[in-house]
Legacy VTK file of the C-alpha trace (Angstrom):
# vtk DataFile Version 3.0
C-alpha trace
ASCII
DATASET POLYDATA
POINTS 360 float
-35.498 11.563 -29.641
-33.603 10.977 -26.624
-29.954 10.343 -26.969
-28.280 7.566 -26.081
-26.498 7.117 -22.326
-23.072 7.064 -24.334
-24.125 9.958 -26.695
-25.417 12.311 -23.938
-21.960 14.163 -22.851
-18.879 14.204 -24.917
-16.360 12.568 -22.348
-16.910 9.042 -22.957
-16.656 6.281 -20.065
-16.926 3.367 -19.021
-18.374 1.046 -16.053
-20.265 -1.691 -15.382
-23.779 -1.381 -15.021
-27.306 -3.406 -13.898
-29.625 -3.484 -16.918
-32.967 -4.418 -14.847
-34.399 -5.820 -11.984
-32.073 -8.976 -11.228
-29.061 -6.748 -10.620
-26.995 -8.831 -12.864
-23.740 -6.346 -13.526
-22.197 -6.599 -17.270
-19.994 -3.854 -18.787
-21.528 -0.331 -20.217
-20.464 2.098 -22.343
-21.825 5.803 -21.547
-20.623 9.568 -21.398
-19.740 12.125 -19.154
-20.111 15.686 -19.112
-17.213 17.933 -19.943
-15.528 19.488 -17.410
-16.673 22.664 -16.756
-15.673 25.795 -14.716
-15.963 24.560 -11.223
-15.527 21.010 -12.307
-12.947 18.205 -11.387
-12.534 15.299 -13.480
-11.240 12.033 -11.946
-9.407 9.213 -13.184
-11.736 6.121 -10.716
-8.712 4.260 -9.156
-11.174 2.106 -6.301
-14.743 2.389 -5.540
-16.405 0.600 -2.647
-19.365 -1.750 -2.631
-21.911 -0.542 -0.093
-25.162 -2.744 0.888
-27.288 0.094 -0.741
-25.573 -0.669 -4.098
-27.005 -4.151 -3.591
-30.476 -2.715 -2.726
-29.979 -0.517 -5.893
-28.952 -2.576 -8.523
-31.903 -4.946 -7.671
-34.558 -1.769 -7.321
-35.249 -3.230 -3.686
-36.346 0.362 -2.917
-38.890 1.024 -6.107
-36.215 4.140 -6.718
-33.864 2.672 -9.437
-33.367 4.027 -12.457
-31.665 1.657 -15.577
-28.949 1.076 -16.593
-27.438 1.889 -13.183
-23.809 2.147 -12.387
-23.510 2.165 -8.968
-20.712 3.075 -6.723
-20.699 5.797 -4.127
-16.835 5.514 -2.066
-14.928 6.674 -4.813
-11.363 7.290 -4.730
-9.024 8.916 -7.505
-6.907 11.165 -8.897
-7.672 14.674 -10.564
-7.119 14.483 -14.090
-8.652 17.469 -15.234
-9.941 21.132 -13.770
-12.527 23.593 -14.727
-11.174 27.567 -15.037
-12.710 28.404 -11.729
-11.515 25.377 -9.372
-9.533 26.441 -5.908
-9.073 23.625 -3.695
-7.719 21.199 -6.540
-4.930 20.728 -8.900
-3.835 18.291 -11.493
-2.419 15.227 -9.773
-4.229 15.739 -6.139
-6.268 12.680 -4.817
-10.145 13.135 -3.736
-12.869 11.012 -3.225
-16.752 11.389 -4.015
-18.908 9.924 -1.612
-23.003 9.482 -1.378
-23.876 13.148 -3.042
-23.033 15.212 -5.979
-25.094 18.081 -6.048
-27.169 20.086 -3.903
-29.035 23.432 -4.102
-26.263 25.478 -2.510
-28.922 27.708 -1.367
-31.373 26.521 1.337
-30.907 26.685 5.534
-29.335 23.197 5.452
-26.938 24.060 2.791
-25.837 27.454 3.872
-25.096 25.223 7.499
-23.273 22.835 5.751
-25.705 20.049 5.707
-25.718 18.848 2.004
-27.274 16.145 2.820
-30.267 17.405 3.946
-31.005 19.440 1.426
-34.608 18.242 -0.585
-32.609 18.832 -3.606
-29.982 16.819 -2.786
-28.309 14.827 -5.656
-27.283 11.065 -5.124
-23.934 9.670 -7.015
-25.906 7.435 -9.083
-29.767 6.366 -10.086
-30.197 10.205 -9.498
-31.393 12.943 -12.385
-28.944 16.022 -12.148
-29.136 19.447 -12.949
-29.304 19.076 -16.913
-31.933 16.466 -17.035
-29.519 13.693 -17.632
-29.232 10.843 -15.175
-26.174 9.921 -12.329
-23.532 7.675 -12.677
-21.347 6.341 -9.954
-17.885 4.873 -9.622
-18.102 1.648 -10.671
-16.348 3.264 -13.888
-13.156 4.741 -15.099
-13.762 8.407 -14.570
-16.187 10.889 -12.629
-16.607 14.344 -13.357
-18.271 16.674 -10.100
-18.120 20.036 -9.080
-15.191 20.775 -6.482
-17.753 21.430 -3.231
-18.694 17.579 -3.618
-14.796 16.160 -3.608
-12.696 15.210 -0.526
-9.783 16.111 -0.475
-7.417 12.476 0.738
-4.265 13.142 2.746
-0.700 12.423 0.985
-0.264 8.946 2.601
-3.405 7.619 3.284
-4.328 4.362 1.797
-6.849 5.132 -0.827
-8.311 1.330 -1.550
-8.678 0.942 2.143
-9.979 4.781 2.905
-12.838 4.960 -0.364
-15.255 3.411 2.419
-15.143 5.830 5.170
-16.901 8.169 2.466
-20.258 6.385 2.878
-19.183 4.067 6.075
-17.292 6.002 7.969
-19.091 9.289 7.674
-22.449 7.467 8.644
-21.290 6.721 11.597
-18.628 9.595 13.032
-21.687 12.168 11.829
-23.960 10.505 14.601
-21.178 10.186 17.011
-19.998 13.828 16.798
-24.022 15.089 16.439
-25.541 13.611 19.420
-22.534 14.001 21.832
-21.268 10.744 21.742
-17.724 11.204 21.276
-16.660 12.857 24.611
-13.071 10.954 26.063
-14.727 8.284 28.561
-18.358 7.474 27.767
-19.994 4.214 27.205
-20.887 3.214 23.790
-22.586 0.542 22.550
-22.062 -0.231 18.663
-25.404 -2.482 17.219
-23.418 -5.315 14.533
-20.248 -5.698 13.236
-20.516 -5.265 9.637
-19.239 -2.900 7.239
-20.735 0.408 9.311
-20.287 -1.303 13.049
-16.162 -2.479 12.442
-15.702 1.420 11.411
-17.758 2.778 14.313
-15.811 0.712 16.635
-12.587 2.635 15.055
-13.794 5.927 15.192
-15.127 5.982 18.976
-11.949 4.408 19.560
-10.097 7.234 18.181
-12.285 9.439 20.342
-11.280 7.780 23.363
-14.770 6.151 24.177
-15.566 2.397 25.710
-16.729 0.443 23.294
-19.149 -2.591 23.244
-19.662 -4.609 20.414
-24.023 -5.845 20.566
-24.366 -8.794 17.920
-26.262 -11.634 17.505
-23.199 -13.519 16.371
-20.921 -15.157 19.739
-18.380 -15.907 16.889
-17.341 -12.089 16.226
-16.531 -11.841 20.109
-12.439 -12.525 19.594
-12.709 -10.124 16.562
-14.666 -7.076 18.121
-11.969 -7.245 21.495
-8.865 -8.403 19.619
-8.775 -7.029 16.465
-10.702 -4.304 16.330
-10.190 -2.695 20.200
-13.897 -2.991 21.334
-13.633 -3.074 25.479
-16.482 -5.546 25.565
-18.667 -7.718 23.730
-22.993 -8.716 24.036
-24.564 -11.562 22.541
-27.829 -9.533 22.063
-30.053 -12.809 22.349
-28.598 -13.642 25.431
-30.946 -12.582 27.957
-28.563 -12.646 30.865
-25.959 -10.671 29.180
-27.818 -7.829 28.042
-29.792 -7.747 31.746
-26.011 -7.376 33.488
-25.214 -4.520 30.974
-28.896 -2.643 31.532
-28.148 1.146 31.992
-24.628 0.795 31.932
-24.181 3.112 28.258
-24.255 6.882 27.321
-25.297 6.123 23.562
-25.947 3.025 20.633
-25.153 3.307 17.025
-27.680 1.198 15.722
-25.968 -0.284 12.046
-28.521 -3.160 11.464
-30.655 -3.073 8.314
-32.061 -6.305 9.130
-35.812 -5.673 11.594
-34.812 -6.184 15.295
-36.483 -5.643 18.483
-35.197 -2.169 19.548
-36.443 -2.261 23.560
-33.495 -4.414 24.810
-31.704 -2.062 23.262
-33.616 1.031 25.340
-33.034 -0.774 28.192
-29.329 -0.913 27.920
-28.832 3.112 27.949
-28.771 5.279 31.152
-31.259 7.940 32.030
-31.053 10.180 28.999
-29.537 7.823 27.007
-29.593 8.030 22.792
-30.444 5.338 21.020
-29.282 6.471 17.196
-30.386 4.787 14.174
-28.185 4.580 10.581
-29.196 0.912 9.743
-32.227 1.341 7.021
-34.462 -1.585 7.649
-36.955 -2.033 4.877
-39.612 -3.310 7.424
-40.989 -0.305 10.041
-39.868 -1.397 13.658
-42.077 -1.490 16.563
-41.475 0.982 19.283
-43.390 0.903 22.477
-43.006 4.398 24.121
-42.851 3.562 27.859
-38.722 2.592 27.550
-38.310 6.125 26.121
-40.687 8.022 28.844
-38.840 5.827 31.817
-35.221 7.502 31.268
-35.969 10.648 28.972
-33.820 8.465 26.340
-34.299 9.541 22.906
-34.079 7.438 19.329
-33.030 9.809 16.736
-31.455 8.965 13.129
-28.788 10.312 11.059
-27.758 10.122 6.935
-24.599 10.196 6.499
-22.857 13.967 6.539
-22.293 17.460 4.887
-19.081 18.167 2.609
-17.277 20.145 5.733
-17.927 17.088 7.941
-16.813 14.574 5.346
-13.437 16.239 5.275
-13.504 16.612 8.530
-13.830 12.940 9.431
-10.970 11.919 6.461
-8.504 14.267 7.979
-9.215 12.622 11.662
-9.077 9.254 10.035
-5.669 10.111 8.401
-4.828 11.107 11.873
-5.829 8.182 14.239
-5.174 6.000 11.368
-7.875 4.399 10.762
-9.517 2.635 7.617
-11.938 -0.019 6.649
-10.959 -3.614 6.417
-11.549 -4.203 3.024
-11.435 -6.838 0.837
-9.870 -6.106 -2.841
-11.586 -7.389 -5.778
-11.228 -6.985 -9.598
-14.100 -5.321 -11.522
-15.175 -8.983 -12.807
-15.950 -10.209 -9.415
-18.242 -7.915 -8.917
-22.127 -10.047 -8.894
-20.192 -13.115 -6.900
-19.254 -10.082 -4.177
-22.625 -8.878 -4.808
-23.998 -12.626 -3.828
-21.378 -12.654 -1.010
-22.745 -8.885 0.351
-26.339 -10.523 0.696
-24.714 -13.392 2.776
-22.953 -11.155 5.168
-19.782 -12.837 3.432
-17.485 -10.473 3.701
-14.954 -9.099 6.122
-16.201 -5.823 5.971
-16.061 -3.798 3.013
-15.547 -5.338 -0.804
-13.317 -2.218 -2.698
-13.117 -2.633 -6.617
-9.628 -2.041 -8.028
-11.492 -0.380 -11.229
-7.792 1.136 -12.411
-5.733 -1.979 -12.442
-9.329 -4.341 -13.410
-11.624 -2.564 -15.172
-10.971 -3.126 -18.982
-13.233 -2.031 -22.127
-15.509 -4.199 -23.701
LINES 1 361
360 0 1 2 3 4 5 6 7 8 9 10 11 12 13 14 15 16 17 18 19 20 21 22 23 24 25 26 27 28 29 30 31 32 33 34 35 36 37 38 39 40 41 42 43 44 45 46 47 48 49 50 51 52 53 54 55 56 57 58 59 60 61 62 63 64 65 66 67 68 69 70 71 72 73 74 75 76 77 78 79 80 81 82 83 84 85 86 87 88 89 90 91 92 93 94 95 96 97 98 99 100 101 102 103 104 105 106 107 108 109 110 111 112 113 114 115 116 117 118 119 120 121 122 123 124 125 126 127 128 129 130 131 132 133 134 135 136 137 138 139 140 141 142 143 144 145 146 147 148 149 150 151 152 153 154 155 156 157 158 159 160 161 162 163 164 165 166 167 168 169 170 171 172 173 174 175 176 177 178 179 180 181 182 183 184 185 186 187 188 189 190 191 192 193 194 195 196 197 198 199 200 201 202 203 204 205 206 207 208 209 210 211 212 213 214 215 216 217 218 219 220 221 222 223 224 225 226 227 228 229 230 231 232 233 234 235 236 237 238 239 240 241 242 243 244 245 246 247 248 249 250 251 252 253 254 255 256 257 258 259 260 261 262 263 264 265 266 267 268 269 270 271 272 273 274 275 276 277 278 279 280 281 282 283 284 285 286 287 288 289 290 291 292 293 294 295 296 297 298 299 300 301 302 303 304 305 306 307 308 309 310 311 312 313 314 315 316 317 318 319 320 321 322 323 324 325 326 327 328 329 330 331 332 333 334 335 336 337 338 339 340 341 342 343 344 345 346 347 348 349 350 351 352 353 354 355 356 357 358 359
């Protein structure tokens, strides 16, 4: 008979977790494996709530797997470490982002893209090596092996950094991939939500022009004056967009929601890249001709490999930058939920699970 999620691993935990299909979160008892040789066990001090946690706990994607704890922008400190571990000690802080396994073994893994690997490992709703299902950091500890943890910079602000480990790498993976972070290009950043405010940093940081394309006139003052964007397009504003046709090098694309995609094409110069890390749940229609007339290209890119992730923490330690995040205790977590769905949030909900989350 199969054991129980709290009797499957002797390290007991616990979380909050969505039982079924309404994605009501309650508190959960479970387990976690013991720490083993190349292991590093965590003590959860924040965890980020990303829009696919909302997609998750609800099983908008036919994928989910119950009880689910979700939670992939984990932050924390080491509490533990197996008899083989290098890069951590007792006491150091890390983060696990979307990924916690990975064949170590194929072309994309031996080139550092984890991410890409088929047997790729999600935090949570995922079945891991030993048969026993993922849990992510909406809970008091983690346990992972050392190649999946970032290493966090003495000094950088851990509540507001645990996003930049699904956020932030979506989006400086793209930037760095396809070119688009050279000192004095044109980009154009597609909303101004939890991905778009951290894109905006990031090319920033990079030393590119920014423009801000939303549907929402509103977020204008915000995009400039806050957050540093150069410009700002109402997207549905026809005369706008035509005055800013072929004027940019590249568009990070950060909508989930189905949009036309042509104005878009039409705002890129002659081999222009249109790149896509919004997941719509709807396919979107794409007539060819605006790629043909411009060699522009629409390509697509999942967040990044281990090297990369540490990569783009160390720059963000660096340039200083971090998500705007709004801090909530562990029991807020379905009316932030409810608030995510509106677009009610400015931009990234973080959990305080160390100083909120209390046992049943």
């Amino acid at each position: 008979m199969a054991k129980s999620p709290e009797e499957e691993h002797p390290q007991k935990a616990f979380g909050w977790a969505a039982r079924d299909t309404s994605g009501v979160l309650s508190p959960f008892n479970f387990s976690r494996r013991a720490t083993g040789d190349t292991d590093v066990t965590l003590k959860v001090l924040y965890c980020g709530i990303c829009h696919s946690d909302l997609h998750c706990v609800k099983n908008d994607w036919g994928i989910s797997v119950y009880p689910l704890v979700p939670g992939h922008e984990i932050v924390g400190i080491v509490t533990e470490v197996g008899c083989k571990v290098q890069k951590f000690k007792v006491g150091d802080k890390g983060g696990v982002g979307c990924m916690v396994g990975s064949c170590r073994s194929c072309h994309n893994c031996e080139n550092h893209l984890e991410n890409y690997c088929p047997k790729m490992i999600l935090t949570y709703g995922a079945k891991y090596f030993d048969g026993t299902i993922t849990y992510g950091g909406y809970s008091d500890t983690m346990v992972v092996d050392e190649h999946f943890l970032v290493r966090f910079p003495e000094n950088f602000p851990l509540d507001a950094g645990a996003p930049l480990l699904c956020a932030g790498i979506t989006v400086f993976s793209p930037l760095k991939y396809y070119g688009l972070n050279e000192p004095g290009m044109h980009l154009g950043v597609v909303g101004l939500g939890g991905l778009g405010h951290v894109a905006v940093k990031f090319a920033k940081g990079f030393g590119v022009k920014v423009t801000v394309i939303s549907t929402s006139p509103n977020k204008k003052k915000e995009a400039i004056e806050h957050l540093g964007a150069d410009s700002f397009l109402v997207s549905h504003d026809t005369q706008q967009m035509q005055a800013a046709m072929g004027t940019m090098d590249g568009i990070i694309d950060t909508v989930s929601a189905v949009h036309p995609i042509v104005p878009l094409l039409s705002l890129l110069k002659s081999h222009g890249k249109l790149v896509m890390v919004g997941a719509p749940d709807r396919p979107l229609e794409l007539p060819v001709f605006p790629l043909i007339m411009g060699r522009k290209i629409l390509g697509g890119s999942c967040f990044g490999g281990m090297k990369e992730t540490q990569e783009m923490i160390d720059f963000a330690a660096k340039h200083d930058i971090t998500a705007d995040i709004e801090l909530i205790p562990m029991d807020y977590v379905n009316k932030a939920m409810e608030r995510l769905a509106k677009a009610d949030v400015r931009y990234r909900f973080v959990i305080d699970i160390a100083n909120t989350l209390t046992p049943a």
